[in-house]
C-alpha positions in Angstrom: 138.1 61.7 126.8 140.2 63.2 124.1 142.9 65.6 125.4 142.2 69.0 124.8 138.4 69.0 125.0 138.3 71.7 126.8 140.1 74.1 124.9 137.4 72.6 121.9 134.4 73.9 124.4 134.7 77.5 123.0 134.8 77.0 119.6 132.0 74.4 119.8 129.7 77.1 121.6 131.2 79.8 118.7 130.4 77.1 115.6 126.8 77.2 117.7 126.6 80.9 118.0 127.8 81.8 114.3 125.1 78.9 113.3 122.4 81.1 115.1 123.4 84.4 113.6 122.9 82.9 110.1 120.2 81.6 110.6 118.6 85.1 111.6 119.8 86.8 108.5 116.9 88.7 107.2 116.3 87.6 103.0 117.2 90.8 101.1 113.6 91.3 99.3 111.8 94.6 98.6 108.9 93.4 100.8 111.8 92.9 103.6 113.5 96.2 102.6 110.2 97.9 102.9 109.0 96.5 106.3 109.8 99.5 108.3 106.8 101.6 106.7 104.6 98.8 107.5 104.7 100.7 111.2 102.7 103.5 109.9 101.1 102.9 106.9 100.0 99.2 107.8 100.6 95.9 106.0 101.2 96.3 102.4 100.5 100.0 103.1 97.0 99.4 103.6 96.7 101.5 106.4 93.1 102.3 108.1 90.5 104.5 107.9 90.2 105.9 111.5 94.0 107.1 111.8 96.4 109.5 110.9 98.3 107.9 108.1 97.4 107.4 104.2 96.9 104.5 102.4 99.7 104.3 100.2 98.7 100.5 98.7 98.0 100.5 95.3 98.4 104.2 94.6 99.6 105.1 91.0 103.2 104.0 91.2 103.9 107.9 89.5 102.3 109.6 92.1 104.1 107.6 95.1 107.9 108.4 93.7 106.5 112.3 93.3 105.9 112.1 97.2 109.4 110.4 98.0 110.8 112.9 95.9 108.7 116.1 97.4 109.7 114.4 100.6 113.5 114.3 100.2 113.6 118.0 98.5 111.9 119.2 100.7 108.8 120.1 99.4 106.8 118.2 102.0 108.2 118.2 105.5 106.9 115.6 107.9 110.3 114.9 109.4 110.5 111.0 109.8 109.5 111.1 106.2 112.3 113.2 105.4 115.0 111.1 107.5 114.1 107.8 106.0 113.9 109.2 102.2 116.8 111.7 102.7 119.6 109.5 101.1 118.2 107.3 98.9 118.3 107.1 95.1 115.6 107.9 92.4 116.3 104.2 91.2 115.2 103.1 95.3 112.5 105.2 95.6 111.0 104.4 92.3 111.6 100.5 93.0 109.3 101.6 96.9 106.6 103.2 95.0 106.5 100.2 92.4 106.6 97.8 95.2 103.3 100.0 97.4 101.8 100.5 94.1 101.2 97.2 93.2 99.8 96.2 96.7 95.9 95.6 96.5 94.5 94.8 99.8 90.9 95.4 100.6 90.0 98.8 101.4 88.9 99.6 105.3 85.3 100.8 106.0 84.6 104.4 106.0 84.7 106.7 108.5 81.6 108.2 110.4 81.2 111.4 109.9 79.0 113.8 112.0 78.3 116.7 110.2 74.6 118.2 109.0 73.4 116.7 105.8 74.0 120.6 104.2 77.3 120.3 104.7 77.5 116.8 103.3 75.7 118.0 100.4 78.2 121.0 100.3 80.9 118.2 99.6 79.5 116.4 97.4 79.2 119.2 95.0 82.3 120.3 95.3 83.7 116.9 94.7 81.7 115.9 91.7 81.0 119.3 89.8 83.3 122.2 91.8 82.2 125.3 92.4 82.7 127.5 88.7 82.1 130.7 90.4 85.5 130.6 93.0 87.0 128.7 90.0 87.5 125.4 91.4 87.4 122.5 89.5 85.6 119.1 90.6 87.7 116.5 92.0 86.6 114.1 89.7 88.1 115.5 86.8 91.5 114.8 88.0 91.4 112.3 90.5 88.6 110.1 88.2 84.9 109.6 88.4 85.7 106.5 90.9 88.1 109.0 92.8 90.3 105.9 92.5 93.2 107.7 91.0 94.6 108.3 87.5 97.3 107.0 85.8 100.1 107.9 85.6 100.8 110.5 88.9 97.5 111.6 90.5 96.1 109.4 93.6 92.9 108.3 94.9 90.7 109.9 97.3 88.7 107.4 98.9 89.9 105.3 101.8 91.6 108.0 103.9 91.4 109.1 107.3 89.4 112.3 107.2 92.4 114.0 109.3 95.0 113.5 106.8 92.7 115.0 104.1 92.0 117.9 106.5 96.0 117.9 107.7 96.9 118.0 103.4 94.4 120.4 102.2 95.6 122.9 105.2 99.4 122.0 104.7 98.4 123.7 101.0 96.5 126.1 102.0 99.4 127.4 104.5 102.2 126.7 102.0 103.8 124.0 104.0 103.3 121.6 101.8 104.6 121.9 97.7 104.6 120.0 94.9 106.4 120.6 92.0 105.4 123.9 89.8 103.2 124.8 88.6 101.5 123.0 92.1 97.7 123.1 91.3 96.7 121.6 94.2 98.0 124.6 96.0 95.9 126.9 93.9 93.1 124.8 94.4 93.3 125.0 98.0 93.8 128.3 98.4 90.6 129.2 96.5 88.4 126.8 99.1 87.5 128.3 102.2 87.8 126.5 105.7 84.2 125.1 105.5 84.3 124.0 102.1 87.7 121.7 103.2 85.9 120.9 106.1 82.7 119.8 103.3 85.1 118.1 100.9 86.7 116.0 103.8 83.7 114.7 105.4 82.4 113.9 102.4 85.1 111.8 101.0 85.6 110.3 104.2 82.1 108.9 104.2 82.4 107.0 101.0 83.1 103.3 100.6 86.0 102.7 98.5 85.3 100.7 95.6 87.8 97.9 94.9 89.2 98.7 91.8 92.7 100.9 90.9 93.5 103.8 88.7 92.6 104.3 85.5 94.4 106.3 82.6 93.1 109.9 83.0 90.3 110.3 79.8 91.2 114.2 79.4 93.1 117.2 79.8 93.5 118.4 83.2 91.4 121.4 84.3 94.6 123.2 85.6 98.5 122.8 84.6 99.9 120.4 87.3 103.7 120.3 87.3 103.5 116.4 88.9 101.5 115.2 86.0 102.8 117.1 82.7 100.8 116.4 79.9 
């Protein structure tokens, strides 16, 4: 036996140990980077239909860095948001809404909804033609005939849970939630009473998703909207 071995024992069982820590170094990739929003929103952001959380996959690139930016100003204030968005850089929350926005999983199924078939009806009006006498413009004309989304800033409306569309049109309505000015979607929202969000929402919530992404918006917007300047 050579002399000295055993003073060799400890670095051998070091060389082993520093082997072992590199080989659990994590690769230093946007989809690695990322990972930690995979806890709420689902792989690739897809999220689900029956839950809290949006689907944030394939949702106008534009309109995803508006949200980390509302969310790090302040304008929105869900507060694990905030913390994880709080310090970052325009350049690293444009690279996270490039890397979401390019994600194109398939789309959950929708939600049952039990509500009459008035109030279904209700929503569906709303959504595709508005209601001209409280001044409120149809969905579709911002958000696309597909309610896909429309490029470059304005997201889809089909694939999310009915309670975060319910929890979003009342954070407007209450004026916890901004965007930035002029915030049409807070005007909207404040001109739709309680049962016509509650029409809207079931409504949307009901429809399959078809599997296509935004499109470039085809017109001028029925209202100024300060996250989409035109």
């Amino acid at each position: 036996m050579l002399p000295g071995w055993k003073n060799l024992v400890p670095l051998y069982f070091l060389i082993l140990a520093s082997g072992a820590v590199a080989q659990d170094i994590l690769p230093d990739t946007i989809t690695q980077r990322v990972a930690a929003c995979f806890a709420c929103h689902g792989k690739e952001g897809r999220a689900a239909s029956d839950g809290f959380y949006p689907r944030i996959a394939g949702k106008p690139a534009g309109y995803l860095f508006n949200q980390l930016i509302n969310f790090r100003e302040g304008r929105r204030t869900y507060p694990l948001m905030m913390y994880m968005v709080d310090h970052q850089s325009d350049a690293y929350l444009r690279e996270i809404a490039d890397y979401f926005s390019d994600q194109h999983p398939p789309y959950p199924a929708p939600q049952v909804v039990r509500v009459s078939e008035a109030v279904l009806e209700r929503g569906k009006t709303l959504v595709m033609a508005g209601d001209s006498a409280k001044a409120i413009p149809a969905c579709i004309a911002c958000h696309g005939n597909a309610m896909t989304g429309t490029l470059p800033a304005i997201p889809g409306l089909l694939g999310l849970p009915q309670d975060y569309l319910n929890a979003q049109l009342g954070a407007w309505k209450s004026g916890s939630r901004h965007a930035a000015p002029p915030d049409c979607m807070a005007q909207i929202a404040n001109r739709l009473t309680d049962a016509d969000v509650s029409a809207a929402v079931a409504w949307l919530s009901a429809q399959a998703a078809p599997q296509q992404g935004a499109a470039p918006i085809s017109g001028k917007l029925p209202l100024p909207c300060g996250s989409m300047p035109q």
